[in-house]
N, C-alpha and C positions, 0 to 999 in steps of 0.2 A: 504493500500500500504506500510507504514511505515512499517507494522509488517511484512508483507512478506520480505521485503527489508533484514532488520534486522537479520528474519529465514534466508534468505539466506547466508547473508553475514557469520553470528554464523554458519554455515555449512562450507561452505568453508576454513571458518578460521580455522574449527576442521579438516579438512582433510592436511590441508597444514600442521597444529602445528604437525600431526600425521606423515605427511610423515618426517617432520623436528629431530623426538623422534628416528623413525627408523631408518633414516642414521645415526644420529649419534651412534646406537645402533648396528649397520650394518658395519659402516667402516672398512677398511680394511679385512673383512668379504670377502669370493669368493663368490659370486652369479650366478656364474654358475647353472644352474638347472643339476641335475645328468640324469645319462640316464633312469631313472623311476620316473622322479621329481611327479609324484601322492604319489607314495606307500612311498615316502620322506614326506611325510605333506605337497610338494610345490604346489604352482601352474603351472600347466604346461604352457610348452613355447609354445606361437604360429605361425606357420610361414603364412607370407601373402606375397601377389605379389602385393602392391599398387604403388611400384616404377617402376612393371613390371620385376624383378628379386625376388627370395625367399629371405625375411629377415625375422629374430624375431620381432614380433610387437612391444616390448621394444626396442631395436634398429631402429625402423623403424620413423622419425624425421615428421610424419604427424599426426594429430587427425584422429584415428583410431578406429575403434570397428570391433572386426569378431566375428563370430560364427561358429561353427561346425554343422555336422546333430544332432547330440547328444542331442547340448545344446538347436539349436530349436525346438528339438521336447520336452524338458522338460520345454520349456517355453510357450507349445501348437500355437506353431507360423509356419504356412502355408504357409503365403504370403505377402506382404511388410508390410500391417497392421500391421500384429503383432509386424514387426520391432519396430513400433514406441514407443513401451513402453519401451525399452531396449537400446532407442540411443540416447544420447543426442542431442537435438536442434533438434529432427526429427518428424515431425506431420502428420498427413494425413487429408484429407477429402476425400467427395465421392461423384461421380457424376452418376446421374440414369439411364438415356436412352443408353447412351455411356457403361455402366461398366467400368467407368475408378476410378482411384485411382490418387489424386492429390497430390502430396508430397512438403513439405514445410521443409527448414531445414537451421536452424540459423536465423530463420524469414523471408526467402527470399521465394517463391511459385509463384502461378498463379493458383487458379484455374478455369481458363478457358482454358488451356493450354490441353483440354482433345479427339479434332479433330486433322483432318489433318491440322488445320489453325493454333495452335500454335505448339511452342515447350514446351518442362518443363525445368525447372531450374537445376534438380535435376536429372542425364544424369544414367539409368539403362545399364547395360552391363552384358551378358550370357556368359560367357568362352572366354570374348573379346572384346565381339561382340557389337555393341551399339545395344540398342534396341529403336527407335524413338515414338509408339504410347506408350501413358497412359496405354493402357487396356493389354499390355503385363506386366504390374506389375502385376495383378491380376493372373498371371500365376502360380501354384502351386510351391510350396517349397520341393522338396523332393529329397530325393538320393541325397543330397549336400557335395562335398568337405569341402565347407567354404562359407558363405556370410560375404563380408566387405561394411562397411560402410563410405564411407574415407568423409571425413566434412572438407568445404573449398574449392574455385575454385581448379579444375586438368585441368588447361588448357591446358597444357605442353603435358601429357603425355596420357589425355581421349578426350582431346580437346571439342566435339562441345555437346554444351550444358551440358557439366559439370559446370556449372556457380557458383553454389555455393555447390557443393560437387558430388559425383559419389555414388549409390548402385552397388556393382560387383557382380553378382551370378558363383559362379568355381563347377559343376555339379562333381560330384565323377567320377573320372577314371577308368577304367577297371586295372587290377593287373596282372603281371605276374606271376606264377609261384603258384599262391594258386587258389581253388574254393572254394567259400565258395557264402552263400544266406542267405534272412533276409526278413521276412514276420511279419506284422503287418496288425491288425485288431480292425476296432474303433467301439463304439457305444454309442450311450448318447440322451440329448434331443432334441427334436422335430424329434425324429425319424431317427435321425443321424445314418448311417451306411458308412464305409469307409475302404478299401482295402491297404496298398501298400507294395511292396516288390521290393529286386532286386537281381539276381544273377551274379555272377562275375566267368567267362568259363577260363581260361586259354587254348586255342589252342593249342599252340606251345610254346617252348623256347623265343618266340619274337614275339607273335603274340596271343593278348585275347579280349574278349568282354565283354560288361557287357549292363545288360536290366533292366532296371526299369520301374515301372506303381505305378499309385496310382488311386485312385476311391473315391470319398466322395462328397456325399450329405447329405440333413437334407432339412422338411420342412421350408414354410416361418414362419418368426416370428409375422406379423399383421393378424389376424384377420378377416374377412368380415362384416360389418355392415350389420344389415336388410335393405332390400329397405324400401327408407320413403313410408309412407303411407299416399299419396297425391292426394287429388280430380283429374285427368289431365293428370297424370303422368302414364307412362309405368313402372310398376317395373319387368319387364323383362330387363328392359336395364341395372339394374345394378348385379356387380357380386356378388355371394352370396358363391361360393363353388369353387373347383378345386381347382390349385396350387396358392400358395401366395406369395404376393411380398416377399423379403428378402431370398428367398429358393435358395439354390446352389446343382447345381448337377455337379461336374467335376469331370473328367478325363482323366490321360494322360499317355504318357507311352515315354518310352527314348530306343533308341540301342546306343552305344558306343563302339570304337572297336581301342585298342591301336598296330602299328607297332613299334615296337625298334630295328630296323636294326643298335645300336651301332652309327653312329655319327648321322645318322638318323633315327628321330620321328615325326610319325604323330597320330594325335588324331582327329578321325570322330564321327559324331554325329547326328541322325536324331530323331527330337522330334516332337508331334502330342500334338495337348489340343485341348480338347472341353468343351463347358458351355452350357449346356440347364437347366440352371438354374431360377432365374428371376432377374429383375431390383431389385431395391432398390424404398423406396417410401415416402415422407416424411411426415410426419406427425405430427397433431394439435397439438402445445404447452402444450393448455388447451384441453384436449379432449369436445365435446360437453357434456351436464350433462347425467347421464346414460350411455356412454360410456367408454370400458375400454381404458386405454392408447395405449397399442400395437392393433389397430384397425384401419380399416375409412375404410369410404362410401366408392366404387370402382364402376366405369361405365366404368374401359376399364380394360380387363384382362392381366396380366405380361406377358411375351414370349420373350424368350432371345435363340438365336441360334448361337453363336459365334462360331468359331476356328480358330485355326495357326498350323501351319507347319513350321518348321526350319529346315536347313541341315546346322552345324556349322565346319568347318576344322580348325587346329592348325597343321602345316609342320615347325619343329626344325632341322638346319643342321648347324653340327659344322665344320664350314668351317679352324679353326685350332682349338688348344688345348686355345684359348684365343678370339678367334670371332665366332658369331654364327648370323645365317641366319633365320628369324623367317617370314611367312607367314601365314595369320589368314582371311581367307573366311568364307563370310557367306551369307544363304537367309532365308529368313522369306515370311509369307504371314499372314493377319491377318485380318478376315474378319467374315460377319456374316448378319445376322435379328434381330431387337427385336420392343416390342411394351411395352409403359407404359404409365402409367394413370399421366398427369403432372398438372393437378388438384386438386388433394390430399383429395376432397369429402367436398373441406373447405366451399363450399356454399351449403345448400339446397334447392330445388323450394320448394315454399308454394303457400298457400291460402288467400289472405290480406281479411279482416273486410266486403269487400262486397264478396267475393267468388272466387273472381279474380285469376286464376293460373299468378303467380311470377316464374319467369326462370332468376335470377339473372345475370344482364350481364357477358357474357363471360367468365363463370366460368364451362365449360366443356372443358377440353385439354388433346389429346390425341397427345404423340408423337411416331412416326413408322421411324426406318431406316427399307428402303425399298431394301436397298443394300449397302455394305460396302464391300470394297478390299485395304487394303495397302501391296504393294509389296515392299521389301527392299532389295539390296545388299551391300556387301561393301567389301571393300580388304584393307589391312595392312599390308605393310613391312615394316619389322623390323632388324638393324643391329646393336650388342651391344654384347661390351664386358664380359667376363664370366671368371670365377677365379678370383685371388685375384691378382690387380693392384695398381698402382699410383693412375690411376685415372678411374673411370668406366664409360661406357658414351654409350650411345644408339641413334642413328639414324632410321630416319621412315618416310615415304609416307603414305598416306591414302587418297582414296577414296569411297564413298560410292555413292548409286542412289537409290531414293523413289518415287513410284507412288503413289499417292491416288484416291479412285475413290467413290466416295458416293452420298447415293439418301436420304435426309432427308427430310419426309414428316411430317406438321402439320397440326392440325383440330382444331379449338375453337370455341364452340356454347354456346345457351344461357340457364343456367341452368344445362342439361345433356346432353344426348349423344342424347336421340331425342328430342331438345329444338332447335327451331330455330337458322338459320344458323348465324354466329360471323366471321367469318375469318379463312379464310387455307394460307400453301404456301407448294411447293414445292423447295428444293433447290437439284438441278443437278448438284454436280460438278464431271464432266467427267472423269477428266485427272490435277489432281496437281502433279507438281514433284518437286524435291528434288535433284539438286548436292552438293556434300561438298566433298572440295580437302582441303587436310593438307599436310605440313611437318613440321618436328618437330626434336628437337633434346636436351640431356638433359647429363650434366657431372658431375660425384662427384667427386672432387680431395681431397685425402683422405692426406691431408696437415701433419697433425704428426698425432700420433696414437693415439690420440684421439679429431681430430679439421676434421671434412668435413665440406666442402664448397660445394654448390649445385648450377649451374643455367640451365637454361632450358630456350629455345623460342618453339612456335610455330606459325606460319601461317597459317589460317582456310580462306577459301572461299567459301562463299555459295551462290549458285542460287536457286531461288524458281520464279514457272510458273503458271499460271492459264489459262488452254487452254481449251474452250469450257464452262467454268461452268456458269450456267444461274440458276436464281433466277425466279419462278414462281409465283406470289401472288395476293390476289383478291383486286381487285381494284389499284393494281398497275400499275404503268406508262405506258403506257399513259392514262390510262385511271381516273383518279384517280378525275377529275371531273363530274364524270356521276353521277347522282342522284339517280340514282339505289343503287348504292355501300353503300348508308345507311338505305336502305328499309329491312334487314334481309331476302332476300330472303330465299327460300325453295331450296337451293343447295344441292346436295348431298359430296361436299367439294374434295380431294385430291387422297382421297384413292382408290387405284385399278382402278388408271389410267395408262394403258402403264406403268405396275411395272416390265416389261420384263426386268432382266438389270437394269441397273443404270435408263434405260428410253428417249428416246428420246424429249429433250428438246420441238423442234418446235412441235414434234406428242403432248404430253402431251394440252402445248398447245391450242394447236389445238381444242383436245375435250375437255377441258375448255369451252372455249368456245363457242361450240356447245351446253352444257350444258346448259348457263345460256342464250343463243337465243334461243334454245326451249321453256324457260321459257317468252320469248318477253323480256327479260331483257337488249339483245344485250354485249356487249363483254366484262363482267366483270374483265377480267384475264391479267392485265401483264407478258410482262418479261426485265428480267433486264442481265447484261453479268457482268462478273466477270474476263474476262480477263485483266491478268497484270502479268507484272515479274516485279523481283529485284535483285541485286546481293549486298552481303556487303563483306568487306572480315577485317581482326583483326588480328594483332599480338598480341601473349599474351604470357606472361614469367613470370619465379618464381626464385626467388633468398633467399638460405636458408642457415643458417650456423649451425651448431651442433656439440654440444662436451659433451664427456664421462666424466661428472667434476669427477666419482668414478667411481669403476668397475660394480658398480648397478645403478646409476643413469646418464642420460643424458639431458643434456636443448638441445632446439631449436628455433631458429625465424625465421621469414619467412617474406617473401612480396612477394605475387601471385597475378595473373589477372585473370577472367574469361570472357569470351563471349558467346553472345546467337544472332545468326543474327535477323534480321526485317524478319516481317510478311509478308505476302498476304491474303488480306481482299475479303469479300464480297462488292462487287460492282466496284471491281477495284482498292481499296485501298492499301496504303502500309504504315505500321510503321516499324520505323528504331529501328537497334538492343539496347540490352541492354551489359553495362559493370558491371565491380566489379573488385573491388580492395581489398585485406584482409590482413590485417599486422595482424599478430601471434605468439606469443612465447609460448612456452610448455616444459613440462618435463616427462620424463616416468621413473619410478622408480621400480628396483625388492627390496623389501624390507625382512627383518627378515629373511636373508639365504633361500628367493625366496619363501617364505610363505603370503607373500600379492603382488599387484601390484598395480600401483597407480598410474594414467598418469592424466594429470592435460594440459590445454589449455584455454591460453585470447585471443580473436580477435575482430577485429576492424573492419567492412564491410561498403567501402563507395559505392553505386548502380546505377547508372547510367542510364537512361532512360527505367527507370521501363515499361512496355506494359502491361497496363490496359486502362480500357474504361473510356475516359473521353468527356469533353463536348465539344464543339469546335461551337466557336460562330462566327456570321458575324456580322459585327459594319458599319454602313452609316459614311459619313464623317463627321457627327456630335460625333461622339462615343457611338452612342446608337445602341443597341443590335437591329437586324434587323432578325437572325434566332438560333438558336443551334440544332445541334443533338449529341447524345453517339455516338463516334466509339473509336475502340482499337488505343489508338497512345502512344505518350513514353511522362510520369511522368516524371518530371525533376531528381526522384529520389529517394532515402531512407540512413538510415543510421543503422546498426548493431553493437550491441556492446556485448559481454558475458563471460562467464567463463563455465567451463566444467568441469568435475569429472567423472573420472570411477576408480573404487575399486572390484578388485577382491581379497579374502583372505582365508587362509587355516586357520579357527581360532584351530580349533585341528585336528587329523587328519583324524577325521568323521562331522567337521562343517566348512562346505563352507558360506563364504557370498562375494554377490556382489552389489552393490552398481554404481547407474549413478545416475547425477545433471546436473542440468544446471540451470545458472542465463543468461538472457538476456535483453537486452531494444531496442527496435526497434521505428523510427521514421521516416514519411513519410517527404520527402521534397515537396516542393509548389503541388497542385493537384486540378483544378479547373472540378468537374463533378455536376453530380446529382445523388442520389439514386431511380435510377429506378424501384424500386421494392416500392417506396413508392408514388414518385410524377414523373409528366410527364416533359417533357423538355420543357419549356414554351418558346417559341423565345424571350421574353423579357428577359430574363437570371434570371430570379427572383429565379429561381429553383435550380441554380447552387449553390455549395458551395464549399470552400480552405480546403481541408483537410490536408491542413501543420499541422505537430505536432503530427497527428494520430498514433496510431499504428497501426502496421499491424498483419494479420490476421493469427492464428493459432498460434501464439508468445504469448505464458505464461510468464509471469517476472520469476517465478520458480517453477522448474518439478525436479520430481526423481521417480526413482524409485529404490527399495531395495529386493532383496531376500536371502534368509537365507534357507538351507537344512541340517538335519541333518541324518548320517547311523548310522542305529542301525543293528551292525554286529552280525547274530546268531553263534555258534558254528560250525554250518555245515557251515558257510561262509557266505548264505546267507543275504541279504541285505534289511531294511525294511527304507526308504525314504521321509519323510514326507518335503512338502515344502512349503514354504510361501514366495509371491510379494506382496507388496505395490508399488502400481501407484499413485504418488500426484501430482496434478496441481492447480496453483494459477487460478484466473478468464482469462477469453481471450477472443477476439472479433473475430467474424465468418467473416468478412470484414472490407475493409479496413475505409468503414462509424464509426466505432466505435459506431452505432447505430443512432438514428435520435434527433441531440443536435439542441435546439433552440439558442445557442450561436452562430450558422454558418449560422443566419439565420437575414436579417433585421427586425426591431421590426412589419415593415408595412404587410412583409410576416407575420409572425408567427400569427398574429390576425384571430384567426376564423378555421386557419390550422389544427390544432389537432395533434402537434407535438408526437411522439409514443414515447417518450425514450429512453432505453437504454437497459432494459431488453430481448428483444426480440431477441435483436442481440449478446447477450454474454453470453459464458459459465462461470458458476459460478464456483469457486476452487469446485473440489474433490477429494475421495480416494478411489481407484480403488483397491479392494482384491481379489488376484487368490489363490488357496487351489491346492495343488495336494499332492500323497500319491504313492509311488513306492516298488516295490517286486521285487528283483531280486532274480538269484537263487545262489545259488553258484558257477556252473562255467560260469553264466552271460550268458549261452544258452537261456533260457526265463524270463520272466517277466511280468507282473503287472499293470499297472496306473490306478491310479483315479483322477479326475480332476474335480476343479469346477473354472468358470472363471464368472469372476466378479459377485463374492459371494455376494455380499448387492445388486445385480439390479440397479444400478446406472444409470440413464437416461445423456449418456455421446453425447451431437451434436455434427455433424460436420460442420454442415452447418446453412444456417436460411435465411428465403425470408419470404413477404407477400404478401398475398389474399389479392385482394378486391380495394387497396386501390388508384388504378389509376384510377377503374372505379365506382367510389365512392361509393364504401360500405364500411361500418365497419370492418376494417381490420381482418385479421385471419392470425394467424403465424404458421408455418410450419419449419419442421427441418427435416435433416436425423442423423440419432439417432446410435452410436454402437450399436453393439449385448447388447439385454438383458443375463442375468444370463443364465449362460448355463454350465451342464455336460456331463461328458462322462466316458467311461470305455476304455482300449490297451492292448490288446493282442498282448502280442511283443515275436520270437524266431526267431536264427537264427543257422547257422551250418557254 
């Protein structure tokens, strides 16, 4: 820890000494960027919309990162994943049945946050537009204006679930007055093949479109184990061939179509995706002996059928030469099937010492959405001044409305897929919805010419319902005393009941229960209701102050809020929302007559009733533990602390280097649960443990990453590109357990327990190398790539759980794993 500390600090310290050499080197120097600041040696300047007007990202007084389509496609980044190598305090992990994508940023995350029950921390927005489920991160990256990354609550001005930062995707516009198109074509390993292009029509004087698609698949990356070869056993039941987990097949495609009727502009937009790709699957630690690593056992085959549909509006009318009238609609739909194997092949059936077939408890689980639909709307007015004022200031209403509507079936049997019956359930929820009303308002009084002053409120109020959803499970209420429910009947379990639809709760049921009275079992099957609402509502404001101390460098500090409302739970529960508070100061600097850039940010995050699953006990009036169970309620808390780095530089005027850091420390306040994934919740609270002090999860004390490209200019112009990333992270914890410490434990418990440690649950520091190699031509019509990502095969989790160990076996750990080592070839031209 000391030396990483150390590393870090000796980093930091050399970027600040460095920024400190160049102003002084710099002063009184113009830093204006020319109107060709590349073919200048400079770095070019970037314009972003984070305040919701266009400013230079060097002027722009927030922690920022953009990118162009350019730069992500030379950084082989798709989709928000890739982001995370390239952003400060930005992580992901990954969840399997769902396809969601969990984002965690400045330490702050959820990942459970991946249904319609929670929200995320971390608030995605398309040309605007919020985007509310998880699984629309995973939506391809392509034909982009700019993605920004703005880090730190936007409660102001993104409001609801911007808590601790915003991703903004600004999709490329249609052009007037040129046509021009641009076709690429990919291919590499595992049989990787991928399409995308777009062309840009000019119509009229005032009237153009522009089309985009892309296409890209690759097989899966594991493996199929042979069926064991077991006295008993069916090895038909498990999968041996077909398509494999980790396999992606998407595709999508855009129309866009800009009016510029002069004080009026509008910008429409209809987009399609689809994924018939597969889940993701996690996989053994230790692989068993004789197997390779990217492998396992499978007794339920992948199937993922997802899509969305969006139609996004942007209506600009400049109601004088100094106010203007902004309306931004939008719908989405996002929905789908998939099936995956939530077992991971960690136990095998055997044959014990007398001959005996073993079907290890419960260690078959197959999960199926059997139907998924989230419907979203939302609208935003906007009124805000435009030219150069006193003072700038924007006003806005926003309301949005979300349906959700999902059928999640589960199977667990003993052994495999044909081992005696273990437990199913079906969860119905019908009909959840979603209001959230805002207004908002936000002013810069631009004090002398070079002192603003910034404040901003907002008001967010959110409803959240749960009409009709019903919870189906075996042996559940009322029935939960029959003595049947632990005899393993011979059930055929969940699946391909009444999967008409979501499915009719009472029908479903119904033949439940017929099922397990034909067997003389009598009425195995509860249900449970899940109706409940709640309403929270938050003010939340930002008060920032900023000054130009040179005509290249500005400081900034800040104090913002963010909000995230309370849940609606399964069974009728409700947790209440979370806050955040962040004090931050920062600088962004053009250095060396606009030849480097350097923006530099500390902040301070105090968290406020964190929404995580903890233990919640009932105590007799003597003070003794009388029950506990896990459900999602709100942690008293956390606390955030870090520093940030980003370095872009023209070191000549064919060597680019870029440069991000980040040092962080993350600390959990009081958290009394159990880790479920190791030990059960015992009513007697003995199970429970205080993870004050903890860190949280996906929070590396220090990460960077570095890339360096050099052009080797031929005579004809031509351009030959060779480039190199380093990815480094310190160690980090996959949850917020920090792994399984006998220090959280009394001396009474730990006797005999078989406490697991710590390695299971933690990523070890590594260094992640990407390789690529670029051709361009001379007048930059076509080109070139070669590409190798994560050159050393670096075994990088993002997750970690275990097998076995509630139902007393021998534990087995499990991870979802990045992409191994992978290439590819681009064929890139355009006209």
């Amino acid at each position: 820890m000391k030396r990483h500390c150390l590393a870090a600090s000796t980093a930091l310290a050399s970027i600040v000494l460095f920024a400190g050499a160049a102003q002084a080197q710099n002063s009184g120097a113009n830093a204006s960027p020319s109107s060709d600041p590349e073919s200048q040696g400079q770095v070019a300047e970037i314009i972003v919309t984070a305040t919701k007007r266009a400013t230079s990202l060097e002027k722009t007084p927030i922690a920022i990162s953009a990118f162009s389509q350019d730069s992500l496609d030379r950084n082989q980044v798709q989709d928000v994943k890739g982001l995370a190598d390239f952003v400060p305090s930005l992580h992901f992990a990954q969840q399997g049945d769902q396809g969601a994508i969990l984002l965690t940023m400045r330490g702050i995350g959820n990942d459970s946050a991946y249904t319609e029950v929670a929200d995320p921390e971390v608030a995605m927005y398309i040309d605007g537009i919020y985007s509310p489920r998880s699984q629309g991160a995973s939506v391809l990256m392509y034909d982009m204006e700019r993605v920004e990354v703005l880090r730190g609550p936007q409660g102001t001005l993104f409001g609801r679930n911007a808590t601790v930062g915003a991703i903004s995707l600004i999709t490329a516009k249609p052009e007037l007055g040129a046509f021009h198109a641009r076709v690429e074509a990919v291919g590499g390993s595992y049989n990787r093949m991928g399409v995308k292009g777009m062309v840009n029509i000019p119509v009229t004087d005032n009237f153009a479109l522009r089309a985009a698609f892309i296409t890209d698949r690759h097989d899966g990356y594991i493996d199929y184990q042979d069926a064991p070869e077991v006295t008993g056993i069916d090895r038909s039941a498990y999968v041996t061939s077909g398509k494999k987990y980790y396999a992606g097949n998407q595709t999508s495609a855009r129309l866009s179509a800009l009016w510029d009727l002069g004080r009026f502009h509008w910008d429409l937009s209809g987009e399609w995706y689809k994924d018939t790709g597969s889940p993701i699957l996690q996989l053994m630690q230790t692989p068993r002996s004789g197997e390779k690593f990217w492998s396992a056992l499978v007794d339920t085959a992948p199937e993922t059928d997802r899509y969305s549909w969006s139609v996004r509006s942007n209506m600009r009318y400049d109601l004088t030469d100094a106010i203007e009238a902004v309306y931004i609609a939008g719908f989405s739909r996002v929905g789908g099937t998939a099936n995956s194997d939530s077992d991971a092949g960690a136990f095998v059936p055997y044959t014990d010492d007398s001959g005996t077939l073993v079907l290890p408890s419960g260690q078959f689980g197959e999960n199926r959405t059997a139907y998924s639909r989230y419907d979203f709307w939302s609208h935003e007015l906007q009124l805000k001044s435009t030219g150069t004022n006193p003072v700038d200031w924007i006003l806005g209403g926003y309301y949005s409305h979300e349906v959700n509507k999902i059928r999640f079936d589960i199977d667990q049997r003993n052994g495999y897929r044909y081992g005696t019956f273990n437990w199913a359930g079906t969860f119905i929820q019908a009909d959840r919805e979603i209001d959230s009303r805002a207004v908002f308002g936000q002013a810069v009084w631009h004090a002398t010419d070079t002192i603003n002053l910034t404040g901003g409120l907002r008001y967010t109020n959110d409803k959240k319902q749960d009409i009709g959803g019903r919870n189906i499970t075996y042996c559940g209420s009322p029935n939960s005393d029959n003595a049947n429910c632990y005899a393993t009947p011979d059930l055929p379990g969940v699946f391909g009941i009444a999967t008409d639809g979501a499915g009719n709760a009472t029908d479903v049921l119904a033949a439940l229960n017929a099922e397990s009275e034909a067997l003389g079992l009598g009425d195995l099957w509860g249900i449970s209701s899940n109706d409940t609402k709640g309403s929270w509502g938050k003010l939340t404001w930002l008060a920032r102050a900023d000054m130009q101390v040179t005509p290249s460098t500005m400081v900034y500090g800040s104090v913002s809020t963010g909000f995230k409302s309370g849940n609606i739970e399964d069974g009728g529960l409700l947790a209440g929302p979370e806050t955040l508070t962040n004090y931050e100061i920062g600088s962004k600097s053009r250095l060396f007559g606009g030849r480097a850039t350097l923006n530099l940010a500390a902040y301070y995050e105090d968290f406020k009733g964190y929404q995580v699953n903890q233990a919640v006990t009932t105590r007799d009036d003597d003070g003794n533990v009388t029950a506990s169970q896990i459900i999602t309620t709100n942690a008293k808390g956390a606390k955030a602390w870090g520093l940030e780095a980003e370095l872009a530089a023209r070191l000549t005027q064919n060597d680019r280097l870029n440069l991000a850091a980040t040092y962080q420390h993350t600390e959990f306040d009081t958290l009394y649960t159990v880790d479920n994934r190791i030990y059960n919740v015992e009513s007697d609270g003995s199970t429970i443990q205080n993870l004050k002090g903890n860190e949280l999860p996906h929070a590396p004390h220090f990460s960077m990453t570095g890339t360096y490209e050099h052009d080797f200019v031929f005579a004809s112009g031509a351009r030959l590109t060779p480039r190199a990333t380093l990815h480094y992270e310190t160690r980090s914890w996959l949850s917020y357990f920090n792994g399984d410490d006998a220090a959280r434990y009394p001396t009474a418990y730990q006797d005999g327990k078989g406490l697991l440690g710590t390695a299971f649950d933690q990523q070890k520091a590594f260094a992640k190398v990407d390789l690529g190699l670029a051709y361009s031509s001379p007048d930059d019509r076509y080109g070139v790539d070669l590409f190798v990502e994560n050159l050393t095969d670096k075994r990088i989790r993002t997750s970690a759980s275990v097998a076995g160990a509630t139902s007393g076996l021998t534990p087995v750990f499990l991870s979802n794993y990045e992409p191994p080592r992978t290439w590819g070839v681009r064929l890139r031209a355009k006209i």
